[in-house]
N, C-alpha and C positions, 0 to 999 in steps of 0.2 A: 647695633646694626643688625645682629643677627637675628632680633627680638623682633625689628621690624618685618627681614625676609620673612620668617616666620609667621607672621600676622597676616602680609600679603598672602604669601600662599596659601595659607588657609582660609583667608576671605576667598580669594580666586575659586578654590576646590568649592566651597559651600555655594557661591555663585553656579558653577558650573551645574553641581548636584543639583540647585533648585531650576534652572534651566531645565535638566535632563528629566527630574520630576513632573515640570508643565506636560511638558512632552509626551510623557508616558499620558498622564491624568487628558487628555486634551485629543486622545486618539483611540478615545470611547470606545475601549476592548471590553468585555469579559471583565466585571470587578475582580474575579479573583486573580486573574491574571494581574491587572495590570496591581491588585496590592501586593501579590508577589515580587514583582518588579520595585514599587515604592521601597518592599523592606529590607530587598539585597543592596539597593542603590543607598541607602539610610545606617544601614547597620556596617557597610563593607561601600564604601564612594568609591574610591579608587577602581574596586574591582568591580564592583556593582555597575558604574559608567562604561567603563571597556567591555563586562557582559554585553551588556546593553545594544552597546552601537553594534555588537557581530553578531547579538542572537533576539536581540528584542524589536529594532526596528520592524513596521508593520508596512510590508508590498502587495499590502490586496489593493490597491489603490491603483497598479502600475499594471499596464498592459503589455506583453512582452509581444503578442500579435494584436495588429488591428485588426477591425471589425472588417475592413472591404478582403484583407489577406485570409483572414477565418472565412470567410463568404467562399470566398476561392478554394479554402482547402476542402470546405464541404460540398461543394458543388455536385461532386462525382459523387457523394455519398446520399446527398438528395434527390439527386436521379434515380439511384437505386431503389428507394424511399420511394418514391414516385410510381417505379415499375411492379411494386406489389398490390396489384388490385383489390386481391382477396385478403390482405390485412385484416386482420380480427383482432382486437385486443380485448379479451375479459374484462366485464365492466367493473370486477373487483380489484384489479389490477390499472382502471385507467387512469384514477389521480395519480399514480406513483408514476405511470407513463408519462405523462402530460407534466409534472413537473421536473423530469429530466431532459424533455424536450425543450420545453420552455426556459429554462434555467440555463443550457450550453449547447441546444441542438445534440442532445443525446438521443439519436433514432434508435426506434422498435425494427426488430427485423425477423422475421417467420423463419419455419424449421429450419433451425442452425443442429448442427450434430456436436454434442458435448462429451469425452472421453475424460474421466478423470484419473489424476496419476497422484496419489500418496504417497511418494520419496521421489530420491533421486535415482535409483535404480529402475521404475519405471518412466521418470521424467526423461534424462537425459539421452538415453539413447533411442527413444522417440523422435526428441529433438535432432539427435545425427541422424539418421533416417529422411528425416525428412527436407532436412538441408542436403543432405545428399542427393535429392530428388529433386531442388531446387533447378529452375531452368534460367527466370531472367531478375530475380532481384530476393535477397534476402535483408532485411531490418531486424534491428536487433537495438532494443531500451531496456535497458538493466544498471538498475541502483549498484549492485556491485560484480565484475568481473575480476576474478584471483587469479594473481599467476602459480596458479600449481600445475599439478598433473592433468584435472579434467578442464582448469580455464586454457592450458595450453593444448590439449587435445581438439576441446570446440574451433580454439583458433588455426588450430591447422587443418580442418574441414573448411572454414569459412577461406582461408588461403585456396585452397584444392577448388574450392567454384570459383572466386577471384579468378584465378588462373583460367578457369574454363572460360568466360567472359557473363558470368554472373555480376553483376550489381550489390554490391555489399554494404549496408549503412551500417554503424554502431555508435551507439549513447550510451556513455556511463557517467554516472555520477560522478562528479570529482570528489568530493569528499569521503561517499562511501568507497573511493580507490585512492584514497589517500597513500596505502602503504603500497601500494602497488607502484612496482619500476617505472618510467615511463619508457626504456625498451620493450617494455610489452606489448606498449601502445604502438610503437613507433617499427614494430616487426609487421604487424598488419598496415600500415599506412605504407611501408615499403612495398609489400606485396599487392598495393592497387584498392587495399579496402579504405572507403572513407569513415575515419574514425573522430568522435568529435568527443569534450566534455560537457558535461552540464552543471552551466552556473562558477566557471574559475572561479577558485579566492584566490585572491592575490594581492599581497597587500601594497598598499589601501585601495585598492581598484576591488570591490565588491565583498570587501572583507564584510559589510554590515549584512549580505545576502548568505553566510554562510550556515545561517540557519533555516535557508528552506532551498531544501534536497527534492530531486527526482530519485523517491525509491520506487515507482513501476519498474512492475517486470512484463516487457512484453517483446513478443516476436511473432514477424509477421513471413510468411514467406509465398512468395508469387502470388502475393494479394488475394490465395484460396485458404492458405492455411494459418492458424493465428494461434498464439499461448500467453494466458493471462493467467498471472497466479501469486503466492508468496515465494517461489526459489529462484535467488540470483545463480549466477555460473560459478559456482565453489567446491571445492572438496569435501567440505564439510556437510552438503547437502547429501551425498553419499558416504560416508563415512561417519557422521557424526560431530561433535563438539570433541575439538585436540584433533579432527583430523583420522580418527581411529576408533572402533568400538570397541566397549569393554564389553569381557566379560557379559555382566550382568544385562547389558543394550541400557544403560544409563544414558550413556552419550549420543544413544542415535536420535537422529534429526528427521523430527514428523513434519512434516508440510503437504503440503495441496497447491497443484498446481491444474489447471483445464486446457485442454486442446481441442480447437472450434474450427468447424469447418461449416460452409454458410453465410448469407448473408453480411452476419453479426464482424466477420473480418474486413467488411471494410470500417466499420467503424473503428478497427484496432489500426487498420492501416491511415486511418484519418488523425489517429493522436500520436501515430507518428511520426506523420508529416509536420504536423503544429508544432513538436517536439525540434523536429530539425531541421523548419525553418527556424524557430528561438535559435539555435545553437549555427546554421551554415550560412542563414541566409538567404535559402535557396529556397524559390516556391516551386513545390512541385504538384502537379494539378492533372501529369498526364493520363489519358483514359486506362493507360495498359495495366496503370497501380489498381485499379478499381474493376479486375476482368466478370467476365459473367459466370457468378459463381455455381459450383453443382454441390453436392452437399458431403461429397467424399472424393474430392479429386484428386488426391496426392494418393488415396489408401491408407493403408499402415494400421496396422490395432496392437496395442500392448496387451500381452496376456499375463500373466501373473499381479502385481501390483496395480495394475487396473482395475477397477474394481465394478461389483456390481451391475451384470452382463454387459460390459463394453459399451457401444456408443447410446445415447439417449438420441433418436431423430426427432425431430419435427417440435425443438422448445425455443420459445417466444423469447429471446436477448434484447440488453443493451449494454454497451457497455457504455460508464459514466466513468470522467475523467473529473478530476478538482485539482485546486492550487491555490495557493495565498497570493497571484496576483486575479485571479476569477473573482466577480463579486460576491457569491455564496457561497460556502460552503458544501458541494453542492452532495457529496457522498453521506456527509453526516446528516444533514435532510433526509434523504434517502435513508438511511438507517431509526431517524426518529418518527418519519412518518410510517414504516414498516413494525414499527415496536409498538407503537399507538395503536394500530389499524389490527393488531394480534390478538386471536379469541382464544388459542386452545392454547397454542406454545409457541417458546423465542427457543434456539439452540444456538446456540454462540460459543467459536473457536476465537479466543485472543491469546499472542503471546505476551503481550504488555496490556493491563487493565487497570488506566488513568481516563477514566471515561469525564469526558466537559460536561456540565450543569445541565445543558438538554439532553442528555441521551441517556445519563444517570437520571434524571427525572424520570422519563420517560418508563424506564428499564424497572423503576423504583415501583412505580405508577400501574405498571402491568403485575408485577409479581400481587400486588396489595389486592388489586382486581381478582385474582384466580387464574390469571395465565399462567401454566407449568414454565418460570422463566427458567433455564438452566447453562449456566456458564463454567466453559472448561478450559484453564488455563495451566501452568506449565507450573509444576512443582520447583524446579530449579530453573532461576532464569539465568541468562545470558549479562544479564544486566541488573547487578546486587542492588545497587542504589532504588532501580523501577521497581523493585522486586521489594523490596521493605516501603516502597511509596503506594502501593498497592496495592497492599496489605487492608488497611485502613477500610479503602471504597469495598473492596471483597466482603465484608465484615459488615458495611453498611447495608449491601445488598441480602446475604442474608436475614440480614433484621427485618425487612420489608418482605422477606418470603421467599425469595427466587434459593434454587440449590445452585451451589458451587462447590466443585470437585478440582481437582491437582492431577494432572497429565502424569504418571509416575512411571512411563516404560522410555524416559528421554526426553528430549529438547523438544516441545509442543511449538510449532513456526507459524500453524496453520491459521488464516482468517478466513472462517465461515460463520454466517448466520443463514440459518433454516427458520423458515416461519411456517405454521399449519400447512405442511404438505402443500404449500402452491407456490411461494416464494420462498427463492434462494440467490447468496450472492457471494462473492468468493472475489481475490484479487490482493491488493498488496496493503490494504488496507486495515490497520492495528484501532483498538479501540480505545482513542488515546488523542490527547492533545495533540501531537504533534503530524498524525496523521491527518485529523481531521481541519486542522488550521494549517501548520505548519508545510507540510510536503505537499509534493506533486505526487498523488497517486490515481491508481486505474480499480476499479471492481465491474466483475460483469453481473449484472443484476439478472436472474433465470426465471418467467413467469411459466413454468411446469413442472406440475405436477410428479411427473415418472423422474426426473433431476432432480427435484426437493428430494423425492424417496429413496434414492441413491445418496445422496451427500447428506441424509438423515443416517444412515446404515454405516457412514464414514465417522460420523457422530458419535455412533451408538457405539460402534466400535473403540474408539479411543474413550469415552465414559467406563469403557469395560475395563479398562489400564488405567482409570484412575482411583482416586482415592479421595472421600469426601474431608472437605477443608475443615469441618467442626472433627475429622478424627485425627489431626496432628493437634493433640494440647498445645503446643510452644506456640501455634498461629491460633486457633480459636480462642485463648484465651491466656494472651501477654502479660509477660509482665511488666509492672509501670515504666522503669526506663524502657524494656522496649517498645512498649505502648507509647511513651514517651517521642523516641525518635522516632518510629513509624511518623507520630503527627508531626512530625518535623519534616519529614521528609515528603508528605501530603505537601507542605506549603508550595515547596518547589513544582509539584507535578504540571503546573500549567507551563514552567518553562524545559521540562524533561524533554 
């Protein structure tokens, strides 16, 4: 009897496995992905199956807004669009335009004023500044808010306008606050702020969506002021990795974040609105989110960690939003068509460098050409596993000519790519599978000039704290077992 349970269940499992295998084979991803997926579900069924259904299933197919309700959110922001007569876009920059137009209704918008902030010590208390100036509505989209010291301080400024009769939205991720109390949450929703998540798991109610996250970071406040960047609300953005600096600034935590005033803010406050009608419900369309922007109306300038004379006026934005239920791709586009269209140099800030079949071509493609390609990524990652899966492509890239350097003064967070002094683009976006497929993320795309040349000097500067990748032996040149798992750890990188 037991020979037969036996036999069933293991016909049942191999049944299921070839089911689950059609599945995969039949939803015409990326071969490498989806052989990825074949050889976990083949070598490990049990486990390979349950990955599967929580991190493999494919929602680019599913529309979380309709088209007549996105009509609606943009409405106000086409108006705006509308009211700029003297629009100019550089003819060098107009297919990159017109393909983020046409792809998601990502509008161009004229002299936006750009400040950029290189930690958390210039980020954050810009950001209280300017919520403190706040009069009828702050928003707030953040992959992760921490209950520590500085996530509880933010929260008790956003209470303090609460109170005043400020308007308070907040998005976070559910997964990336997975550790997080839900009295956290639930101190502000007391206090009148509406606080939502994005995407519950909960099981089985949306357990198989718990692989595509809203990690943007953005915030909008009285629809004049906006910040799109790589740093969530953490302690660790100010202090470092463990929460504390060594010694040596091993642990400090480099990121890039921007603060835009202009135009360009209603398009932050258009993703998110779309953002939280997915999450309330609630369509909001009213004129007052969309006010008549001046190009510095709150004030405020950070001096120290601001870098590079303070505000840039008058550079050409967009910001582009993507997601795995969008039908393209639409940032990684943006990024391949920007790496192709490059004659003199690429600069690229990644903290994870798992680059998809197009952008690694692409990147490959320019270095072989003569473009000075140069890529700087983070000596110690956050994340061991990405960090030996990495390894590999870094290696590759070199081969084909581009240099690659190791961020050695701390935790490198920052996503920037600078092209030939005219394009630049910044935002929450990693060069990597899971950003470019998998997440919901924000970049603001910059067609000028004097902003390239700035976030170039933000470049050159952390190049100066690195160290070239071919002068640590133990990563230029492996030995076989680790050469070994590194490619082991390569297979997985499509579902990293």
């Amino acid at each position: 009897m037991e020979g037969w349970l036996y036999i069933l269940s293991m016909t049942l499992l191999w049944v299921v496995v070839i089911i689950t295998l059609i599945h995969v084979i039949m939803d015409n991803r990326q071969p490498a992905k989806t052989m990825a997926w074949a050889l976990i579900i083949l070598t490990l069924p049990l486990v390979g199956i349950v990955l599967y259904l929580f991190f493999g299933v494919n929602h680019r197919r599913e529309r979380f807004v309709n088209q007549h309700q996105l009509d609606q959110l943009t409405k106000r922001s086409m108006l705006s669009f509308v009211e700029q007569h003297d629009l100019r876009v550089p003819d060098s920059h107009k297919q990159m335009v017109d393909l983020f137009v046409n792809q998601n209704m990502s509008l161009p918008f004229k002299d936006n004023c750009v400040d950029i902030m290189t930690d958390g010590y210039a980020f954050f208390p810009e950001l209280l500044a300017d919520i403190g100036r706040a009069r009828h509505h702050i928003h707030i989209d953040m992959y992760i808010i921490e209950d520590d010291a500085l996530g509880n301080l933010i929260v008790d400024a956003l209470i303090d306008k609460a109170r005043e009769g400020v308007m308070v939205r907040v998005i976070y991720d559910d997964v990336g606050c997975w550790n997080v109390s839900h009295s956290f949450f639930e101190r502000m929703r007391e206090e009148g702020i509406e606080v939502h998540a994005f995407l519950p798991v909960r099981f089985p109610t949306f357990t198989s969506k718990v692989n595509y996250r809203n990690h943007r970071k953005l915030v909008v406040i009285d629809g004049q002021v906006g910040y799109v960047g790589g740093m969530n609300i953490a302690l660790r953005y100010v202090k470092g990795i463990g929460g504390q600096e060594s010694g040596d600034g091993k642990s400090v935590w480099r990121d890039t974040m921007l603060r835009l005033t202009g135009g360009i803010v209603y398009s932050l406050q258009r993703a998110f609105l779309v953002d939280w009608y997915f999450v309330d419900r609630t369509l909001i369309t009213d004129r007052v989110y969309y006010p008549a922007t001046l190009l510095s109306p709150l004030g405020g300038k950070t001096e120290g960690t601001l870098l590079h004379g303070g505000s840039r006026v008058g550079a050409l934005a967009q910001l582009v939003t993507s997601g795995p239920t969008m039908p393209y791709p639409e940032i990684m586009q943006g990024y391949v068509r920007a790496i192709t269209a490059a004659r003199r140099y690429i600069y690229i800030e990644t903290p994870y460098f798992l680059p998809n079949e197009p952008v690694l071509f692409a990147l490959k493609t320019a270095a072989v050409g003569g473009v000075d390609v140069c890529l700087l990524c983070p000596r110690r990652s956050d994340a061991r596993f990405i960090e030996w899966a990495s390894r590999s492509y870094l290696r590759e890239l070199l081969e084909a000519g581009a240099r690659v350097h190791l961020y050695d003064a701390g935790f490198l967070h920052s996503k920037l790519m600078i092209i030939d002094d005219a394009l630049s683009t910044c935002g929450s976006t990693n060069v990597d599978f899971r950003s470019f497929e998998n997440n919901f993320e924000s970049n603001i795309f910059l067609y000028d000039q004097g902003t390239a040349l700035r976030l170039k000097k933000v470049f050159q500067n952390d190049l100066a704290l690195s160290i070239p990748f071919n002068d640590v032996p133990s990563l230029a040149h492996p030995r076989f077992f680790q050469r070994l798992w590194e490619s082991l750890t390569r297979l997985l990188s499509p579902l990293l």
